[in-house]
ZAVEXLO-996940 format. One record per residue (C-alpha): residue number from 1; x, y, z; residue in three letters. Coordinates in steps of 0.1 Angstrom, whole numbers, plus 5000, padded with zeros to 4 digits. Each point is the difference from the previous one (the first is absolute). Example, Ala and Ser with C-alpha at 12.3 -4.5 7.8 and 13.67 -1.06 7.14 Angstrom:
! residues 2
(1 (5123 4955 5078) 'ALA')
(2 (5014 5034 4993) 'SER')
This chain:
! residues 152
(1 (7180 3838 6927) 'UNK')
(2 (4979 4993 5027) 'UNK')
(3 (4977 4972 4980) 'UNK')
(4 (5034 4987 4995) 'UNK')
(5 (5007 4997 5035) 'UNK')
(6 (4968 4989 5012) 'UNK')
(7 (5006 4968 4974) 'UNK')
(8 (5025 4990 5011) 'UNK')
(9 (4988 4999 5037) 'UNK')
(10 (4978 4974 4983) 'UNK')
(11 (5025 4983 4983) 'UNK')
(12 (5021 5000 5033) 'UNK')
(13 (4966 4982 5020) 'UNK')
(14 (4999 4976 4976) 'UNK')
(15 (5037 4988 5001) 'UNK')
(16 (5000 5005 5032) 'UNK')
(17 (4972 4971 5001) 'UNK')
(18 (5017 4978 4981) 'UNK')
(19 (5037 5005 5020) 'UNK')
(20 (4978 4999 5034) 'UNK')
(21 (5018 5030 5008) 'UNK')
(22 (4985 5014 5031) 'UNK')
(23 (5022 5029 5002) 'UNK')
(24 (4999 5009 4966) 'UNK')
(25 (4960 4997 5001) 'UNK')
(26 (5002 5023 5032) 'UNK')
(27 (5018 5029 4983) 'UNK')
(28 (4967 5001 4975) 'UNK')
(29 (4974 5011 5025) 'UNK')
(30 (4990 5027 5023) 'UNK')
(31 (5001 4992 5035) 'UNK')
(32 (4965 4994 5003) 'UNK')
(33 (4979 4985 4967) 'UNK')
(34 (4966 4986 4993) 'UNK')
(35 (4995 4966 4980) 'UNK')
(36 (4974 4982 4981) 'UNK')
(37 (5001 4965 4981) 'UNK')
(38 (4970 4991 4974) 'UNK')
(39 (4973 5016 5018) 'UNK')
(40 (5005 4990 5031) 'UNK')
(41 (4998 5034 5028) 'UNK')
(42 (5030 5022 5001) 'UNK')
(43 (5020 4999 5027) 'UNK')
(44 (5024 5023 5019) 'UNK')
(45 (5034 4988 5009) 'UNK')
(46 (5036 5010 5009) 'UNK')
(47 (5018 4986 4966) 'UNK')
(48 (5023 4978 5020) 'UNK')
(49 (4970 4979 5007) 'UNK')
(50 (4987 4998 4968) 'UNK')
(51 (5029 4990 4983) 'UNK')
(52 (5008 4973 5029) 'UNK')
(53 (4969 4988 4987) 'UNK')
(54 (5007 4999 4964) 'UNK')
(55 (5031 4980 5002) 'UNK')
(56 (4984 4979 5027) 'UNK')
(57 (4976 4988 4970) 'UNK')
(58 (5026 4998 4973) 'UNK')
(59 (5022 4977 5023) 'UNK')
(60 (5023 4974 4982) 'UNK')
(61 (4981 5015 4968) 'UNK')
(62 (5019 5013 4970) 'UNK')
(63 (4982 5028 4984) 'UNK')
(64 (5004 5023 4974) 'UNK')
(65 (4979 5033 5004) 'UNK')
(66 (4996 5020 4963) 'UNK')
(67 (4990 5037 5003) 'UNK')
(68 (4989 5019 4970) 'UNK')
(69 (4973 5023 4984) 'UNK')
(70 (5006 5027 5023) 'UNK')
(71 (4972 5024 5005) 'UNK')
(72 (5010 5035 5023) 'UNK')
(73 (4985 5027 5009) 'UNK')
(74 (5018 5029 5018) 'UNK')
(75 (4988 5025 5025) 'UNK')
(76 (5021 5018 5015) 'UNK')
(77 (5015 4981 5030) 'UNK')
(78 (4981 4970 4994) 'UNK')
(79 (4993 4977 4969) 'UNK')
(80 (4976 4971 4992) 'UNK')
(81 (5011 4968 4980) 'UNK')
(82 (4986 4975 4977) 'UNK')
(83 (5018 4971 4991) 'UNK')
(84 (5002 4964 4988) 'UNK')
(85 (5012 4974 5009) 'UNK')
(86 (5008 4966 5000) 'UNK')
(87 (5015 4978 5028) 'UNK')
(88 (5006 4963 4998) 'UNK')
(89 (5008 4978 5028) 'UNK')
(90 (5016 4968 4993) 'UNK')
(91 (5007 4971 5032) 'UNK')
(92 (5032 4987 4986) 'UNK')
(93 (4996 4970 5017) 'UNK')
(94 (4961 4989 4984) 'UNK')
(95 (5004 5020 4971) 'UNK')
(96 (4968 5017 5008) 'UNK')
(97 (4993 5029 4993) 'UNK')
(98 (4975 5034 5001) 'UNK')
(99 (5002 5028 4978) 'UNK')
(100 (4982 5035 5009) 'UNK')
(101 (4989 5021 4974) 'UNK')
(102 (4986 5033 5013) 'UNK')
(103 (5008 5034 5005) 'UNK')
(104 (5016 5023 5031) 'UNK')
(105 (4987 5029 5006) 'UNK')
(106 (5022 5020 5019) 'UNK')
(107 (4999 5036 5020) 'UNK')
(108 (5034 5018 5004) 'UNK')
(109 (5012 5029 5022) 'UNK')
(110 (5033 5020 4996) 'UNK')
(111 (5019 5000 5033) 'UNK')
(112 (5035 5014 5012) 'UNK')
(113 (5011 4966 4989) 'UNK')
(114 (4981 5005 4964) 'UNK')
(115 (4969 4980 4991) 'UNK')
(116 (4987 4974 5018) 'UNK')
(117 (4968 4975 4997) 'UNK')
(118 (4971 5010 5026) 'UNK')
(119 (4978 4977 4986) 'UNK')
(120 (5005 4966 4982) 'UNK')
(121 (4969 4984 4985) 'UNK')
(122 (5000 4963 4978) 'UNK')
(123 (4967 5000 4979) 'UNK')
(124 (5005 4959 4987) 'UNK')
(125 (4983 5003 4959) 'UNK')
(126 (5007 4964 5000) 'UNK')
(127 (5020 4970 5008) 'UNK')
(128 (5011 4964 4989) 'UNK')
(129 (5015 4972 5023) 'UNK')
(130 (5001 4993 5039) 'UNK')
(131 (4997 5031 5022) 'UNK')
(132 (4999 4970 5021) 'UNK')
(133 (5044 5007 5001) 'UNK')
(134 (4995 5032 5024) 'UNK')
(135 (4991 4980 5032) 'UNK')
(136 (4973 5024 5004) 'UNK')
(137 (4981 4979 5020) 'UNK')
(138 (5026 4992 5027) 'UNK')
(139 (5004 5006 5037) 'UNK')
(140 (5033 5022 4997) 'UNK')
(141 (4981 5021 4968) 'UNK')
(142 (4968 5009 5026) 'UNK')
(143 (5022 5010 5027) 'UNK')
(144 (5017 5022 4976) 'UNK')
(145 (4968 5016 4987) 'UNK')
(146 (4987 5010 5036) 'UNK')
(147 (5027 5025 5000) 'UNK')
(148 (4980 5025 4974) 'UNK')
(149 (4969 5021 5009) 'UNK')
(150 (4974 5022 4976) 'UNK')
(151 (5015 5033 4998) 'UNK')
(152 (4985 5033 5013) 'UNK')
């Protein structure tokens, strides 16, 4: 029961990307959470921050985030994940688009509130069109990033 919980946490993130549903996204997490995106250093952050981030870069985007294959190990109060997935971001507007094909791997720990993500981690297998349609590169995006900090 609780693999099939933990799931649908997953399932949950990735509609909640797609709906740019902050709140939704919020109930996911623990109050504090580390993050990591294809290789780059982890980094420790309260989850409102992070996900302020997230739907900073999807914008205007439309996006469809699949989550499947899931991989979990249990022990005791806390659980890892493996899983794949594969999100596509489309500008409506261009017609451009980039498509992420990778996997999340995910740590989990049961709270009062049930489980919640304590660590959310994108490892990118690999990817076709513009990442160019994240606006990673702009003013607003940096500002955003100097928010997080290497845990410990």
């Amino acid at each position: 029961m609780d693999e099939i919980r933990i799931a649908a946490l997953l399932a949950a993130y990735g509609q909640g990307m797609d709906l740019k549903d902050a709140a939704l996204l919020r109930s996911l997490f623990a109050p504090r959470a580390t993050f990591r995106f294809a290789g780059a250093p982890a980094f420790e952050a309260d989850p409102a921050d992070f996900i302020a981030l997230s739907l900073h870069l999807l914008g205007p985007l439309r996006s469809l985030h699949q989550v499947s294959n899931p991989r979990i190990e249990l022990d005791g109060a806390t659980a890892r994940g493996t899983f794949s997935v594969t999100a596509w971001h489309l500008d409506a507007g261009t017609r451009v688009e980039w498509i992420l094909h990778g996997l999340y791997r995910e740590a989990f720990a049961l709270t009062p509130a049930g489980w919640r993500i304590v660590h959310h981690e994108v490892e990118e297998l690999y990817d076709t069109g513009d990442r160019g349609v994240l606006r990673l590169g702009s003013a607003d995006t940096r500002e955003l990033f100097r928010r997080f900090r290497a845990p410990g």
